[in-house]
C-alpha positions, 0 to 999 in steps of 0.5 A: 500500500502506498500513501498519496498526498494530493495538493489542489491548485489556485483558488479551488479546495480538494473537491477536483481530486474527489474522482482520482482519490476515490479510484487510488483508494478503491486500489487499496492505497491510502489518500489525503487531500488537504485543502488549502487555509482560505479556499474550497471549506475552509474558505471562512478562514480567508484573511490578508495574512494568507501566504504561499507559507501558509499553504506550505505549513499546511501540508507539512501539518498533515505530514507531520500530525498523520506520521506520513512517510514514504510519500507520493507528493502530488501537486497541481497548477499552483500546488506546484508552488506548495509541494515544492516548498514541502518536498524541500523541508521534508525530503526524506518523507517524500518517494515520489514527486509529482507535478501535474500540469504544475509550476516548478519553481526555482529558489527565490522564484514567485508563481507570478515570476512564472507565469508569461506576461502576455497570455499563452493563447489569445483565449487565455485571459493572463493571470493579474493581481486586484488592487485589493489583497485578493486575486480573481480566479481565472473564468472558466472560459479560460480552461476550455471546460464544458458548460457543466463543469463551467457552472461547478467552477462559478460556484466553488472557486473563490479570490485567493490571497495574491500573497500565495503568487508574490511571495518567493519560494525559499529553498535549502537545497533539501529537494534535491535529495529526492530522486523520483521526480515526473511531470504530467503535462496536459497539452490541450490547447496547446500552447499553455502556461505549463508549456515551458516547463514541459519543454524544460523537463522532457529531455532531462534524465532525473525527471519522468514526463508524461502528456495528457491529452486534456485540458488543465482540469484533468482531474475531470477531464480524464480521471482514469488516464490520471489515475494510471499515471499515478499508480505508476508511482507505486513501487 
């Protein structure tokens, strides 16, 4: 049996990984899906003080409270941020690290710092900072979802704290001990935001890249291909 620990992207909670947890489950393996201070149920908890921190704390709280070890760490869009910043501070709980569709920072570097000024495709709205505290989520549009899935975004996604996008992520060198590195890569519409770590990532040894045919909401769009995916971290 192997542990998953599931972290959700920007401005969501854990409700996207309802399909993918049920079925890792249902495979005998054990899943959390935190969801971050601020957003999805814990959205009461919203306040200025939120950070890319917090959200770090957050899940080093999990690791931490539930004994976790030997951990598959996955982490999607944005989580990307967040799992780096664990799998830097807790190396030796981590087997695996996967970023699905993620950022993959750097030390010193912000989600902001990595996102493309100008928008991948004319139909992707880029992402911006509000003069309040609080940034949008992107519209729906943005995805190229269904208009079921549409309606499920407007209702659950909320702002989110624009200092979890500013704030750089200081790293200590611990995340380089973890050798089990992948990235899965959701490619439609190509190009996307997420293109240029794919085209980074592809040709390094250390590093497993796998490519969806999907849109950035893979949890929805193709969660038995994503379960797979992940089951092949086990060993």
């Amino acid at each position: 049996m192997a542990t998953f620990l599931l972290v959700h992207g920007a401005w969501a909670g854990s409700l996207l990984w309802r399909r993918v947890a049920r079925a890792l489950r249902q495979a005998g393996h054990e899943v959390y899906t935190p969801t971050l201070t601020g957003l999805g149920e814990r959205k009461h908890l919203l306040n200025r003080h939120i950070d890319l921190d917090t959200h770090v704390q957050d899940v080093l709280g999990v690791i931490d409270y539930e004994d976790l070890t030997d951990l598959i760490l996955v982490g999607h869009s944005y989580g990307g941020m967040v799992v780096t910043g664990v799998a830097d501070a807790v190396p030796e709980a981590i087997a695996s690290l996967v970023y699905l569709d993620a950022f993959v920072p750097e030390d010193g570097q912000s989600m902001f710092s990595l996102v493309p000024t100008e928008a991948p495709r004319p139909d992707r709205p880029p992402i911006a900072a509000a003069p309040d505290y609080l940034t949008p989520p992107l519209p729906p549009s943005a995805f190229g979802v269904t208009p079921e899935v549409a309606a499920m975004m407007e209702r659950k996604v909320s702002p989110q704290p624009t200092a979890c996008f500013t704030q750089g992520l200081t790293l200590t060198g611990g995340i380089g001990r973890i050798n089990r590195k992948t990235y899965i890569y959701c490619n439609v519409p190509a190009p996307t935001t997420f293109t240029p770590f794919y085209e980074k990532l592809k040709h390094r040894p250390d590093w497993t890249v796998h490519t969806l045919p999907c849109t950035h909401l893979v949890q929805i769009d193709m969660p038995n291909e994503l379960t797979q995916l992940l089951l092949e971290e086990v060993r």
